[in-house]
PyMOL Python script that loads the backbone (N, CA, C, O; Angstrom):
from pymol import cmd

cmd.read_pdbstr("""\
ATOM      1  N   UNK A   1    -154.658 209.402  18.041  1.00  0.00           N
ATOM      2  CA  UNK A   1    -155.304 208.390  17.222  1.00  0.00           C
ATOM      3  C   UNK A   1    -155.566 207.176  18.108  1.00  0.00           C
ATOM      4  O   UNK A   1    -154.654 206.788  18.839  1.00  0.00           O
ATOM      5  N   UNK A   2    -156.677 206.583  18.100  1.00  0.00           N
ATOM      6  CA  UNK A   2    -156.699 205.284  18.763  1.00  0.00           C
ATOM      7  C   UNK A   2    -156.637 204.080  18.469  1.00  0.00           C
ATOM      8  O   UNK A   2    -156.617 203.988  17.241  1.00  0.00           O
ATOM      9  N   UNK A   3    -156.597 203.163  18.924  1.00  0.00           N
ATOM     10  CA  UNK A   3    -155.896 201.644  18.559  1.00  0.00           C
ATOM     11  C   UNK A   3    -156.724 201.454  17.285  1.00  0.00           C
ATOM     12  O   UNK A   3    -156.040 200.709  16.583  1.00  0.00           O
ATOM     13  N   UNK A   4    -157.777 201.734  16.681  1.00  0.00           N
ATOM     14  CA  UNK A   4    -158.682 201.101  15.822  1.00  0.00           C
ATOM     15  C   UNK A   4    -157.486 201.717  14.597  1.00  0.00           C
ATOM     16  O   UNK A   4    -156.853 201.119  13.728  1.00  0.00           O
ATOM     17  N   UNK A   5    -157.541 203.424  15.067  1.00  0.00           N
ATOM     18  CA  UNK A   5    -157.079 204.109  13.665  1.00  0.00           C
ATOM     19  C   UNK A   5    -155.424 203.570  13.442  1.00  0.00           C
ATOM     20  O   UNK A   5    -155.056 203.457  12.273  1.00  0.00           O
ATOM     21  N   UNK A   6    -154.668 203.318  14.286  1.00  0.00           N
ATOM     22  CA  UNK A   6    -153.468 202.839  14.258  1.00  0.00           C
ATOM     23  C   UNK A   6    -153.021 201.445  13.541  1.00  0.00           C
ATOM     24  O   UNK A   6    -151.905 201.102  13.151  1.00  0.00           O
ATOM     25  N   UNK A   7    -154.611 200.565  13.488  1.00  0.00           N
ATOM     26  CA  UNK A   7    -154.365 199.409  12.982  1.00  0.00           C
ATOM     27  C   UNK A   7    -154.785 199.499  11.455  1.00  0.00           C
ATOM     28  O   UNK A   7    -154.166 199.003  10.513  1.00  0.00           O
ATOM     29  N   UNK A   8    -155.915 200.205  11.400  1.00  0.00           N
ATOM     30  CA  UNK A   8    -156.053 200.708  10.005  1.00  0.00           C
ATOM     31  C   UNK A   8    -154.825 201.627   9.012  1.00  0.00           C
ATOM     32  O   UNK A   8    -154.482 201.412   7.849  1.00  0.00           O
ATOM     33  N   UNK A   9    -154.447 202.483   9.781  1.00  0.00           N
ATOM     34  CA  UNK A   9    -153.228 203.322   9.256  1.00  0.00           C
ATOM     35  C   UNK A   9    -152.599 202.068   8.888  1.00  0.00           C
ATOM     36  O   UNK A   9    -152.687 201.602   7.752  1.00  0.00           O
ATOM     37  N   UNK A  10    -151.889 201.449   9.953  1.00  0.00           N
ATOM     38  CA  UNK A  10    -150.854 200.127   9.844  1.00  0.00           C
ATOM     39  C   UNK A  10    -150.831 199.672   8.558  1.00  0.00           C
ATOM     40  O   UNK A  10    -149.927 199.767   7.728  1.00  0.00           O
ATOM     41  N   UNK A  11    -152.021 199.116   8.458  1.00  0.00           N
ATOM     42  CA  UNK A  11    -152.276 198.200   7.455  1.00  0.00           C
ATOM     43  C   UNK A  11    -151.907 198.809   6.396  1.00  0.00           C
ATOM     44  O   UNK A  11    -150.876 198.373   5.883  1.00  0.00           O
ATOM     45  N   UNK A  12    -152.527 199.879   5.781  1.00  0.00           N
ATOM     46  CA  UNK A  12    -152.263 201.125   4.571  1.00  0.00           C
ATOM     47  C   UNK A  12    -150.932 201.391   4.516  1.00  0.00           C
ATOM     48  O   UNK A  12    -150.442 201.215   3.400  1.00  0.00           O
ATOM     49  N   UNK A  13    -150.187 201.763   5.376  1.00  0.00           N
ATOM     50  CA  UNK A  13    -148.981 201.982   5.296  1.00  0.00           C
ATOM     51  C   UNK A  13    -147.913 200.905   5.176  1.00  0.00           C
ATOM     52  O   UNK A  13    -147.138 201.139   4.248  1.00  0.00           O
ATOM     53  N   UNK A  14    -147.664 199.833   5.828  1.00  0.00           N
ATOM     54  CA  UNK A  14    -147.297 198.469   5.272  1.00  0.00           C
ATOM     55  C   UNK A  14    -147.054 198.213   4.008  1.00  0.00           C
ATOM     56  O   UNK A  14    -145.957 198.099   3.461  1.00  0.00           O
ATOM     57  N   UNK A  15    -148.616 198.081   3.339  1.00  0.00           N
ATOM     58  CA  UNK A  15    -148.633 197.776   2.301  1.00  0.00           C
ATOM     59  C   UNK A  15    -147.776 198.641   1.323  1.00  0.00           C
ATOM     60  O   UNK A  15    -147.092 198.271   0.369  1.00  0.00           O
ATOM     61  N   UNK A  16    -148.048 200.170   1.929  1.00  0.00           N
ATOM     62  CA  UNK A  16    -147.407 201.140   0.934  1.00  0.00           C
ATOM     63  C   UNK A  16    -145.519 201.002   1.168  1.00  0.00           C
ATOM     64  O   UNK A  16    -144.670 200.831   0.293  1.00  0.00           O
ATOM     65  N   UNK A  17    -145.375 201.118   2.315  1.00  0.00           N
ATOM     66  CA  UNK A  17    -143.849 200.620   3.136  1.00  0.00           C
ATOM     67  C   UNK A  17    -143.614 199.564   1.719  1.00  0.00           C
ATOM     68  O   UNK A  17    -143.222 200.037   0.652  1.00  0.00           O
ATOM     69  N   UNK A  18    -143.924 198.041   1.901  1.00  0.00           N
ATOM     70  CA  UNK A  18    -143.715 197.031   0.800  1.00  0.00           C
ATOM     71  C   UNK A  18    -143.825 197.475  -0.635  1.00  0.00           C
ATOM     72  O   UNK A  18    -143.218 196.824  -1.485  1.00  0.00           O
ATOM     73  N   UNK A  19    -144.364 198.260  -0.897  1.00  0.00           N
ATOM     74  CA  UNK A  19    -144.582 198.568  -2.654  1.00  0.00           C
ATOM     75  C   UNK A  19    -142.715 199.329  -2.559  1.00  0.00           C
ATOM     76  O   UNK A  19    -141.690 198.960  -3.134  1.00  0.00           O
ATOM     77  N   UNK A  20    -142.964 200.494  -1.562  1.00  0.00           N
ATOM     78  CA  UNK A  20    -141.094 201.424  -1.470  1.00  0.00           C
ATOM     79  C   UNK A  20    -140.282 200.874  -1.577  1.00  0.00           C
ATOM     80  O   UNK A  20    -139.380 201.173  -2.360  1.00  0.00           O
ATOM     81  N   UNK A  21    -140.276 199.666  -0.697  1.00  0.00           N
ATOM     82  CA  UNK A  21    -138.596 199.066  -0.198  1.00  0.00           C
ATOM     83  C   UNK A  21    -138.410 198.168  -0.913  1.00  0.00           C
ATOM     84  O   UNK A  21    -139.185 197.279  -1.267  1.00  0.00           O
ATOM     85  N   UNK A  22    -136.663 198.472  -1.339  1.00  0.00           N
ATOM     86  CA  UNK A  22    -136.145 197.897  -2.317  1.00  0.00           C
ATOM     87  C   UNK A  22    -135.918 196.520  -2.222  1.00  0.00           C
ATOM     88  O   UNK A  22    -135.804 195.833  -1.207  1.00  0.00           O
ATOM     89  N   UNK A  23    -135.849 196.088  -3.806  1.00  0.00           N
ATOM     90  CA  UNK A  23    -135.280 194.737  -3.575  1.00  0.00           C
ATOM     91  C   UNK A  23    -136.612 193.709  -3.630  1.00  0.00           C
ATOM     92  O   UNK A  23    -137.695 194.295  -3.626  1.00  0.00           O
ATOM     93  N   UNK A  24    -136.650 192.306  -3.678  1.00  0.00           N
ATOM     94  CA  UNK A  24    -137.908 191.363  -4.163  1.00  0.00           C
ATOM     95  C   UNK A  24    -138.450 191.419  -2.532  1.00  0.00           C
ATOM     96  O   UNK A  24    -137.578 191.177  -1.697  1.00  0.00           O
ATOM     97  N   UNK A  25    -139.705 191.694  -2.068  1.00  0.00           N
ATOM     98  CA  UNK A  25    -140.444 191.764  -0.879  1.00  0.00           C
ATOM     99  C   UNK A  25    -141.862 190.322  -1.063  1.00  0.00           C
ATOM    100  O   UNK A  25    -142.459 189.951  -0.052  1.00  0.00           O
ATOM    101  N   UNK A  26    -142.064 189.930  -1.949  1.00  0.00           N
ATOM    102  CA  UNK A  26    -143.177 189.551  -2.458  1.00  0.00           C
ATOM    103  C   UNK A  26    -143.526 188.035  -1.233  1.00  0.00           C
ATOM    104  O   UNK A  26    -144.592 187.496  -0.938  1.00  0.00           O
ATOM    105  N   UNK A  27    -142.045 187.739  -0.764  1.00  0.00           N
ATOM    106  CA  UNK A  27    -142.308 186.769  -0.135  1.00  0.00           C
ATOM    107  C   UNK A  27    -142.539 186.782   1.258  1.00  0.00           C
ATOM    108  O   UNK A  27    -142.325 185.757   1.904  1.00  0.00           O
ATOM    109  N   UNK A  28    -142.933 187.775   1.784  1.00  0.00           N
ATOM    110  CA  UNK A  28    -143.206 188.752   3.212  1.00  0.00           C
ATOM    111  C   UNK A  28    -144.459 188.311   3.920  1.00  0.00           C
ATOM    112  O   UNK A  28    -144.656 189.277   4.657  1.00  0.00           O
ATOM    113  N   UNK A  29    -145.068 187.773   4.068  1.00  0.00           N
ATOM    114  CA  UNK A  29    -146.367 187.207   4.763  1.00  0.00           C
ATOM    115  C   UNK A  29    -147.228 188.755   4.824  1.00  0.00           C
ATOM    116  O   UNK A  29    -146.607 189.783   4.555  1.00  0.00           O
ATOM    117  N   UNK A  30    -148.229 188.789   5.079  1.00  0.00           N
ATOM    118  CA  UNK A  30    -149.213 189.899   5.071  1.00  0.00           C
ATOM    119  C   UNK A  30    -149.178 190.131   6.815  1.00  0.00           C
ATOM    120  O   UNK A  30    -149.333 191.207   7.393  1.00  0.00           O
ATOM    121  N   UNK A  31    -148.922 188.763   7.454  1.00  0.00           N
ATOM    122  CA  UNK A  31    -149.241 189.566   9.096  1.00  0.00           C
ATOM    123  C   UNK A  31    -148.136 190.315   9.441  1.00  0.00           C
ATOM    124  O   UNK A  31    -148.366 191.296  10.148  1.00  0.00           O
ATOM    125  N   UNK A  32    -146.996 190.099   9.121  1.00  0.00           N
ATOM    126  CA  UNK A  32    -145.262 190.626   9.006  1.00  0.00           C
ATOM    127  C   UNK A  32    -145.894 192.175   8.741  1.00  0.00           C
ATOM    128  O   UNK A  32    -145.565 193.045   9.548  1.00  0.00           O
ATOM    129  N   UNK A  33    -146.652 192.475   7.801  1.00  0.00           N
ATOM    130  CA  UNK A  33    -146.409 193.603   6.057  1.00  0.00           C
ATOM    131  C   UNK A  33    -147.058 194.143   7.156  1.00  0.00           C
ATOM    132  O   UNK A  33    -146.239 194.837   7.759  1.00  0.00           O
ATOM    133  N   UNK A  34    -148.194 194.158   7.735  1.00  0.00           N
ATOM    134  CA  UNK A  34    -149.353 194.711   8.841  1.00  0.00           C
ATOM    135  C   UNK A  34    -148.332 195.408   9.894  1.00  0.00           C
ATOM    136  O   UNK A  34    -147.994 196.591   9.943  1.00  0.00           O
ATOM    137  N   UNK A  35    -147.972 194.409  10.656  1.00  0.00           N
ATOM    138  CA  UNK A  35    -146.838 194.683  11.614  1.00  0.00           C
ATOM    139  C   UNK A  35    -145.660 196.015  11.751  1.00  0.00           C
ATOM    140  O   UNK A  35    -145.274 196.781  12.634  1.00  0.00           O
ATOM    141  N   UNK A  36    -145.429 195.803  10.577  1.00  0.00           N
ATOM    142  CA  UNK A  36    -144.693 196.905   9.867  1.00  0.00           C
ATOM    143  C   UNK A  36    -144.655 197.812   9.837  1.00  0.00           C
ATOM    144  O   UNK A  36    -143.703 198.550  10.088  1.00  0.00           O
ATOM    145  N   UNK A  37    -146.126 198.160   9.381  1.00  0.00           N
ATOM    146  CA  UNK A  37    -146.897 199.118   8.699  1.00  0.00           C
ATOM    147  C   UNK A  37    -147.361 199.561   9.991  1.00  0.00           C
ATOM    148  O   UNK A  37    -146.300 200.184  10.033  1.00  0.00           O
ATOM    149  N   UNK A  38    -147.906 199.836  11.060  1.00  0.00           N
ATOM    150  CA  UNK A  38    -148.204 199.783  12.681  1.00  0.00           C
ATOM    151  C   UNK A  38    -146.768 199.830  12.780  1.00  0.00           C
ATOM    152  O   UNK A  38    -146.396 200.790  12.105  1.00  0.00           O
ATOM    153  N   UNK A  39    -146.035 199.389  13.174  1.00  0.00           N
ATOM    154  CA  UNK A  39    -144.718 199.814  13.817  1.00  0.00           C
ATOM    155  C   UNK A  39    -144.062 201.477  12.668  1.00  0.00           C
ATOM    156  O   UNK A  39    -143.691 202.570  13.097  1.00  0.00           O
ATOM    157  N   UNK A  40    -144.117 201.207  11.842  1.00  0.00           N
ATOM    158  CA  UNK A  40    -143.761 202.755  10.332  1.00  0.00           C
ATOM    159  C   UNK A  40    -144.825 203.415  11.352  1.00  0.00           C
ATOM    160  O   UNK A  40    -143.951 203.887  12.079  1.00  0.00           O
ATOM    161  N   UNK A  41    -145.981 203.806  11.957  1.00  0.00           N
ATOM    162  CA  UNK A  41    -147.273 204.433  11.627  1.00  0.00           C
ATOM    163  C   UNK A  41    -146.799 205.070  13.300  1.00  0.00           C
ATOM    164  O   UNK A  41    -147.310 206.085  13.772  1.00  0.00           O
ATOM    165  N   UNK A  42    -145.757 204.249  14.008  1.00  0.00           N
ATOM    166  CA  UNK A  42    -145.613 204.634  15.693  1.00  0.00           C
ATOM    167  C   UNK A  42    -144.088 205.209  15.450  1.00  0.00           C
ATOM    168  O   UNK A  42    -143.734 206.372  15.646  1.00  0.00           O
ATOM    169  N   UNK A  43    -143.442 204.355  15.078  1.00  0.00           N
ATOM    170  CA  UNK A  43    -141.821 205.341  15.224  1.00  0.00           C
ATOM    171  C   UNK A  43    -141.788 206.431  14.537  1.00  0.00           C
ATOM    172  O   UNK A  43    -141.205 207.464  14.866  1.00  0.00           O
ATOM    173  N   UNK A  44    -142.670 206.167  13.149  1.00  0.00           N
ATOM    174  CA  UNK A  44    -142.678 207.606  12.519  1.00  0.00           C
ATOM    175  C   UNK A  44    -143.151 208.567  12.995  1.00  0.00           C
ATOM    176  O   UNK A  44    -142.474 209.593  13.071  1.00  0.00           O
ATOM    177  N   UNK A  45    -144.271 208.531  13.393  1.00  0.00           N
ATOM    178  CA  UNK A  45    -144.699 209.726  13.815  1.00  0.00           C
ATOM    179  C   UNK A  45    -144.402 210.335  15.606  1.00  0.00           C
ATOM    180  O   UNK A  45    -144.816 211.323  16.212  1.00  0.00           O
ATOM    181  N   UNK A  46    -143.536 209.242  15.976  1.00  0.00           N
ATOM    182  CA  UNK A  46    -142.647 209.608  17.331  1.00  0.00           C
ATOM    183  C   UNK A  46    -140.903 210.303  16.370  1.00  0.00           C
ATOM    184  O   UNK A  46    -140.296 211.372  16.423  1.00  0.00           O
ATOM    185  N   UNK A  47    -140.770 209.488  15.891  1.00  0.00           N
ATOM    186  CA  UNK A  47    -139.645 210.428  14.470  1.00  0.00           C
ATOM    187  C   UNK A  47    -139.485 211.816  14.188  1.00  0.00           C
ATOM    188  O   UNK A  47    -138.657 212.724  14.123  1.00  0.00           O
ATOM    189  N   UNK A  48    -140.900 211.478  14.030  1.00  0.00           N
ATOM    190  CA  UNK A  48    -141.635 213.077  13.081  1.00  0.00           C
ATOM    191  C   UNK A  48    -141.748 214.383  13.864  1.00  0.00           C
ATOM    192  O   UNK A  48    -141.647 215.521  13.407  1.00  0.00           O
ATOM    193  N   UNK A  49    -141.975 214.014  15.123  1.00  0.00           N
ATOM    194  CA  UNK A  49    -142.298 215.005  16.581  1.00  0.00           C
ATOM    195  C   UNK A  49    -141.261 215.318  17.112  1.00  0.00           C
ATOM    196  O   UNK A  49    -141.292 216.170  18.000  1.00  0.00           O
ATOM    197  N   UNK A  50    -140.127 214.760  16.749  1.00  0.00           N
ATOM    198  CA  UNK A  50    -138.659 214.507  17.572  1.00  0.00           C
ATOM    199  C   UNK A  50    -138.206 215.657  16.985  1.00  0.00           C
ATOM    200  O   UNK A  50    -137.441 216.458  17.522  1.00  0.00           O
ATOM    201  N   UNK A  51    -138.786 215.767  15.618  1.00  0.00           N
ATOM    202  CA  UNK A  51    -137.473 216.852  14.904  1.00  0.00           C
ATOM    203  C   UNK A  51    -138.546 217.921  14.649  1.00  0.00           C
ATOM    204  O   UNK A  51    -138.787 218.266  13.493  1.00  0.00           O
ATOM    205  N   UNK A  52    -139.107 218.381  15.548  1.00  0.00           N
ATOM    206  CA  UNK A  52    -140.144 218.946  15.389  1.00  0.00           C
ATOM    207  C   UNK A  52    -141.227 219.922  14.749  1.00  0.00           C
ATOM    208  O   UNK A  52    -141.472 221.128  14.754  1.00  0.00           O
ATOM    209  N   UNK A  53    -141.911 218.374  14.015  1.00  0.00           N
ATOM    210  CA  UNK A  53    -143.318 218.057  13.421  1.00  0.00           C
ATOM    211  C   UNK A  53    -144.652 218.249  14.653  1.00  0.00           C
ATOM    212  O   UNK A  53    -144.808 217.415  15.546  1.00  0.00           O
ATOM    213  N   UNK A  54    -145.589 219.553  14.495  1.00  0.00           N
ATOM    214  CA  UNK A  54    -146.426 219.408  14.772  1.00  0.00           C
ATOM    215  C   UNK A  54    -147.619 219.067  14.578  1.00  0.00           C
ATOM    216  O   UNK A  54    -147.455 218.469  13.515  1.00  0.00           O
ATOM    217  N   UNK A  55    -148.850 218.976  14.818  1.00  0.00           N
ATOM    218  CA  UNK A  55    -150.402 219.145  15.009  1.00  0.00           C
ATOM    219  C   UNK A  55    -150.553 220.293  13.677  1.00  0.00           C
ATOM    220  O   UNK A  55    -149.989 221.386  13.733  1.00  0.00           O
ATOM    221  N   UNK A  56    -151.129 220.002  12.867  1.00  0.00           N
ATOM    222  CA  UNK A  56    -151.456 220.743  11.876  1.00  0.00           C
ATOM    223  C   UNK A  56    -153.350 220.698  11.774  1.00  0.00           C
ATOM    224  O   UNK A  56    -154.024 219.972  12.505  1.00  0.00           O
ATOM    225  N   UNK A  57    -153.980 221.705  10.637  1.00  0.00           N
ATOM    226  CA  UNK A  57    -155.474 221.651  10.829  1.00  0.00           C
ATOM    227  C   UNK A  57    -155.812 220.675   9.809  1.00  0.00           C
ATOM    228  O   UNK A  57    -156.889 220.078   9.818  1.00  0.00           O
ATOM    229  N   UNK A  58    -154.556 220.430   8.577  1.00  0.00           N
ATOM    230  CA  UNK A  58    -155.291 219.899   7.622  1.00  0.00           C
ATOM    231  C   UNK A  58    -154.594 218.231   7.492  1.00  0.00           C
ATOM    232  O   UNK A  58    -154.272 217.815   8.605  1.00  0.00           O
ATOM    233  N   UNK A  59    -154.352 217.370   6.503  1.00  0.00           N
ATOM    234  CA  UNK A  59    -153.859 216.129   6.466  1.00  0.00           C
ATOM    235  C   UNK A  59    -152.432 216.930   6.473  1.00  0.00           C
ATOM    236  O   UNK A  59    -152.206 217.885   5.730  1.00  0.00           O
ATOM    237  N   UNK A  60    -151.401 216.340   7.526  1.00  0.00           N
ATOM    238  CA  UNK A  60    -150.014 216.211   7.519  1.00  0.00           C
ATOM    239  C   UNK A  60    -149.337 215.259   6.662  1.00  0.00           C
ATOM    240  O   UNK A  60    -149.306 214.093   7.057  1.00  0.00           O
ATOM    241  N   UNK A  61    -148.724 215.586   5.429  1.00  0.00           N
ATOM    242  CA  UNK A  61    -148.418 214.734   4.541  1.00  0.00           C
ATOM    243  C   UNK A  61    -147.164 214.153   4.874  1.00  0.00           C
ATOM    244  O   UNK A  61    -146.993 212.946   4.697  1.00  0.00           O
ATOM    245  N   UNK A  62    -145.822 215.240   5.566  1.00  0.00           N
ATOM    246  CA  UNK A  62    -144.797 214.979   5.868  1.00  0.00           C
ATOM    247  C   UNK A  62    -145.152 214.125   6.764  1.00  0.00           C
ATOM    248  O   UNK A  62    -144.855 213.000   6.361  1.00  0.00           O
ATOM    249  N   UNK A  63    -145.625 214.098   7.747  1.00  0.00           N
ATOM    250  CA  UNK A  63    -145.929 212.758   8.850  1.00  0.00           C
ATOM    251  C   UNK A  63    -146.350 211.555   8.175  1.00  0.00           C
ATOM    252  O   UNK A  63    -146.201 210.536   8.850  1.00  0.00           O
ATOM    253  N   UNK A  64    -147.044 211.338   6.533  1.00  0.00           N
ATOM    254  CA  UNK A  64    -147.555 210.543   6.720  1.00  0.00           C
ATOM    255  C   UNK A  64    -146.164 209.633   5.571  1.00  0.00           C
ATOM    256  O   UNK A  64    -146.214 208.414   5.407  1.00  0.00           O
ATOM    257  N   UNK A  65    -145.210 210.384   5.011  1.00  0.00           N
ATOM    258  CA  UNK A  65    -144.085 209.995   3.957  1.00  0.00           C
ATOM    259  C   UNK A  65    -143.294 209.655   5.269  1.00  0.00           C
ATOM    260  O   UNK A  65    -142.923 208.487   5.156  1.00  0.00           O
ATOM    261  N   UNK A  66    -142.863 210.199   6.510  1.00  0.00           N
ATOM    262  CA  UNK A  66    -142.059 209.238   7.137  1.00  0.00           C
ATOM    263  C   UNK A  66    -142.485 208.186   7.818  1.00  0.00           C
ATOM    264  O   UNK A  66    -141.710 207.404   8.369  1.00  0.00           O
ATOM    265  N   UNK A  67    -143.810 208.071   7.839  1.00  0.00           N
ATOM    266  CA  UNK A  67    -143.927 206.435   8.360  1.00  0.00           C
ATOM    267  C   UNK A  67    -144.200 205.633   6.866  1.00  0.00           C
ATOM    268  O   UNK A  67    -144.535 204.448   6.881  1.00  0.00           O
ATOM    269  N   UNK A  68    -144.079 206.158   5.955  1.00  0.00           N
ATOM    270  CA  UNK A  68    -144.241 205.153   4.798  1.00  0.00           C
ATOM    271  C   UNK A  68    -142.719 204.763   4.794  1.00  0.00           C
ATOM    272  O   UNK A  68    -142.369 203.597   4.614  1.00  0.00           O
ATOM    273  N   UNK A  69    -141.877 205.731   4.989  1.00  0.00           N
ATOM    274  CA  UNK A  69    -140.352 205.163   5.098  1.00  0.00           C
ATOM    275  C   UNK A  69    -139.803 204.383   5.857  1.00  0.00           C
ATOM    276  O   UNK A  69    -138.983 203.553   5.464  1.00  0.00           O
ATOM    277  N   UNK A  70    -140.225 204.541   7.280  1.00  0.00           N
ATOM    278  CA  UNK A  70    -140.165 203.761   8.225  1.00  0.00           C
ATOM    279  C   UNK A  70    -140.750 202.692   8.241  1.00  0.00           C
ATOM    280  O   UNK A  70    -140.250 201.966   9.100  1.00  0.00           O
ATOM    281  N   UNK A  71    -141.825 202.078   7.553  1.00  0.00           N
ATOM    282  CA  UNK A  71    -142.117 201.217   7.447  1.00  0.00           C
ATOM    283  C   UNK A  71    -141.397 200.243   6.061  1.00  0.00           C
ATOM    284  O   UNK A  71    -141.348 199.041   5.802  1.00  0.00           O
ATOM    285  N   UNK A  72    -141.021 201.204   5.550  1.00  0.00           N
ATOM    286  CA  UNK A  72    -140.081 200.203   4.638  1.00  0.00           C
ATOM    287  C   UNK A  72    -139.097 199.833   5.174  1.00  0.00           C
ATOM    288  O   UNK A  72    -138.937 198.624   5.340  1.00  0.00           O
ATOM    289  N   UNK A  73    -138.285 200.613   5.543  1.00  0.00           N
ATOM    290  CA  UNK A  73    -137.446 200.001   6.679  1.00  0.00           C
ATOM    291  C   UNK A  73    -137.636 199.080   7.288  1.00  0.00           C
ATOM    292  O   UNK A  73    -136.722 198.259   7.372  1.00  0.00           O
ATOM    293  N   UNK A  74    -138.686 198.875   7.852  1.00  0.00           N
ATOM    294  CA  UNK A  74    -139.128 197.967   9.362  1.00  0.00           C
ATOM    295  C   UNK A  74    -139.044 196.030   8.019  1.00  0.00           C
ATOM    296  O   UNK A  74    -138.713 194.879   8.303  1.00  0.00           O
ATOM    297  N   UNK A  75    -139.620 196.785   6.454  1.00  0.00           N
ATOM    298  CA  UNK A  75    -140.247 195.649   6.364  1.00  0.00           C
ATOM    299  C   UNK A  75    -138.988 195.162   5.551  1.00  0.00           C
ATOM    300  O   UNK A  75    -139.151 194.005   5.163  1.00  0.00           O
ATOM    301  N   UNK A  76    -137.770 195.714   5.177  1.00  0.00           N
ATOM    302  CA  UNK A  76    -136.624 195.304   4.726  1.00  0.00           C
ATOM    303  C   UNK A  76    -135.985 194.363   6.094  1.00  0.00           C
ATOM    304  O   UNK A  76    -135.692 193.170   6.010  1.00  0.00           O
ATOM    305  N   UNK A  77    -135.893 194.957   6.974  1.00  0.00           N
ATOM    306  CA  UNK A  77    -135.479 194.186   8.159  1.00  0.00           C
ATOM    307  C   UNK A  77    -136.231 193.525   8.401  1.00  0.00           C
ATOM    308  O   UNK A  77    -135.568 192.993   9.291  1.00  0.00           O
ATOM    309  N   UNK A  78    -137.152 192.987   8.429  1.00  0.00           N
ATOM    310  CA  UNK A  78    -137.962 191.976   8.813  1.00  0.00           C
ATOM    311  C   UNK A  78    -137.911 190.655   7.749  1.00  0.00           C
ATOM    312  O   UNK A  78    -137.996 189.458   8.025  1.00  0.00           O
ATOM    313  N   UNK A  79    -137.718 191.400   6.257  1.00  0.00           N
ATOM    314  CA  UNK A  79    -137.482 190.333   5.387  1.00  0.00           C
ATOM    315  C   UNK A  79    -135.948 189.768   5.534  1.00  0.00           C
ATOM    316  O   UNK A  79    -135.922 188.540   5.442  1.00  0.00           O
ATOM    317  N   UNK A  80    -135.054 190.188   5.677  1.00  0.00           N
ATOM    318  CA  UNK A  80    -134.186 190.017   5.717  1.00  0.00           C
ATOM    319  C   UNK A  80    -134.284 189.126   7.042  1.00  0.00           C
ATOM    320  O   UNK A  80    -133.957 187.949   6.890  1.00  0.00           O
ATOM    321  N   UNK A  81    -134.645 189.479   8.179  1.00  0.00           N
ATOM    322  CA  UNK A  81    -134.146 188.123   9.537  1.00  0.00           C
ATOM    323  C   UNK A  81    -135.095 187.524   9.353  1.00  0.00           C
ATOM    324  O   UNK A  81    -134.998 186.602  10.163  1.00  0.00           O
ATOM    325  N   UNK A  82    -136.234 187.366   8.680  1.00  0.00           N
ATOM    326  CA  UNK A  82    -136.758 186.028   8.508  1.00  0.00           C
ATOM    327  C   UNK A  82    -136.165 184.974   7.344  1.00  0.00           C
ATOM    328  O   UNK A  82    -136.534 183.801   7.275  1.00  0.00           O
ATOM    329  N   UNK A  83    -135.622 185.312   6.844  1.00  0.00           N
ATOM    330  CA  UNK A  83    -134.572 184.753   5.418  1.00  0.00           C
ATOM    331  C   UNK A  83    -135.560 184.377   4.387  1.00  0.00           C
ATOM    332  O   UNK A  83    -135.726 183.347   3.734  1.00  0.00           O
ATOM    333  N   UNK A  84    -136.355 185.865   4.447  1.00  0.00           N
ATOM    334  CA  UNK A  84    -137.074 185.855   2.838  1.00  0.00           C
ATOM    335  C   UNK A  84    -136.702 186.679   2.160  1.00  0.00           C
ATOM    336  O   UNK A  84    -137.327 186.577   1.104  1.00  0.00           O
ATOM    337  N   UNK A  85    -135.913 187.613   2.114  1.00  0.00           N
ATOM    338  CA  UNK A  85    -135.025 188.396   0.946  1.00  0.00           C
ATOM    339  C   UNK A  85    -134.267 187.314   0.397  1.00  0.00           C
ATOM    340  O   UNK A  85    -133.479 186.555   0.962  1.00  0.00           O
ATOM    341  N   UNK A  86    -134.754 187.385  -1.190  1.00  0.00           N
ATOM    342  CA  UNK A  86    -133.746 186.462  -1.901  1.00  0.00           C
ATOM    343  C   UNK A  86    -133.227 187.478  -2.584  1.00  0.00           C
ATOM    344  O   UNK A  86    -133.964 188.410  -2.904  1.00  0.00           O
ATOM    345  N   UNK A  87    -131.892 187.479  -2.921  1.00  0.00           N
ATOM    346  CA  UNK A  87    -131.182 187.929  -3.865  1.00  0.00           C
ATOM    347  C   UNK A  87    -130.766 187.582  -5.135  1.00  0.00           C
ATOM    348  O   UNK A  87    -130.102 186.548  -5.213  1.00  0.00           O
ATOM    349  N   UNK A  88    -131.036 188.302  -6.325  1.00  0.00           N
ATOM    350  CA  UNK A  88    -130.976 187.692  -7.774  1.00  0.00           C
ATOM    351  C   UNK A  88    -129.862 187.670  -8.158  1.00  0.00           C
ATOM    352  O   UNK A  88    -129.195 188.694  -8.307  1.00  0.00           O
ATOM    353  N   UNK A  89    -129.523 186.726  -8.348  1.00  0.00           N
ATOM    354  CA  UNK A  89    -128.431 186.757  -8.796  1.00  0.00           C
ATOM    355  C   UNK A  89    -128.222 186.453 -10.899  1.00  0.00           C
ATOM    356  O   UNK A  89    -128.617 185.470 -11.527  1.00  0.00           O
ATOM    357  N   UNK A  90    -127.615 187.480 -11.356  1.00  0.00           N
ATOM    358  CA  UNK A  90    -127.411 187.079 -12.828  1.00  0.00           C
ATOM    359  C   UNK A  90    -126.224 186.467 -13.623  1.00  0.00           C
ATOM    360  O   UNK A  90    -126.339 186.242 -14.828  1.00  0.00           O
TER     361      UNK A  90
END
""", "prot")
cmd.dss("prot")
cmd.show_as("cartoon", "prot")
cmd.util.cbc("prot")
cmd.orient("prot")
């Protein structure tokens, strides 16, 4: 994939990463959510190959659920050390 499709993926996946990961995200900046989503879209699918995920003919769906995970990940940690995870307290 090349840098164009990686930034586009990014973006898509981010966003989708932020809808997954638990907990209030809302206060996450969009260049962070992007970031994310591009970083989910590279470890995942270096992830995905590790345990080995190949080259398929049609859309690889499993490749495309672990960078949506990984990018939730990325964007829980990211909310969290920027000190925008607030926690509700009742």
């Amino acid at each position: 994939m090349d840098v164009i499709g990686v930034i586009i993926a990014g973006i898509i996946i981010g966003v989708l990463g932020k809808l997954v990961a638990p907990g209030d995200k809302d206060n996450t900046p969009i260049w962070l959510t992007i970031l994310c989503g591009i970083g989910g879209v590279l470890i995942g699918w270096y992830v995905y190959a590790a345990f080995g995920g190949g080259a398929t003919s049609g859309v690889d769906w499993v490749r495309w659920i672990v960078a949506i995970i990984v990018a939730a990940v990325l964007v829980v940690i990211a909310s969290t050390l920027t000190g925008r995870n607030k926690v509700k307290v009742h």
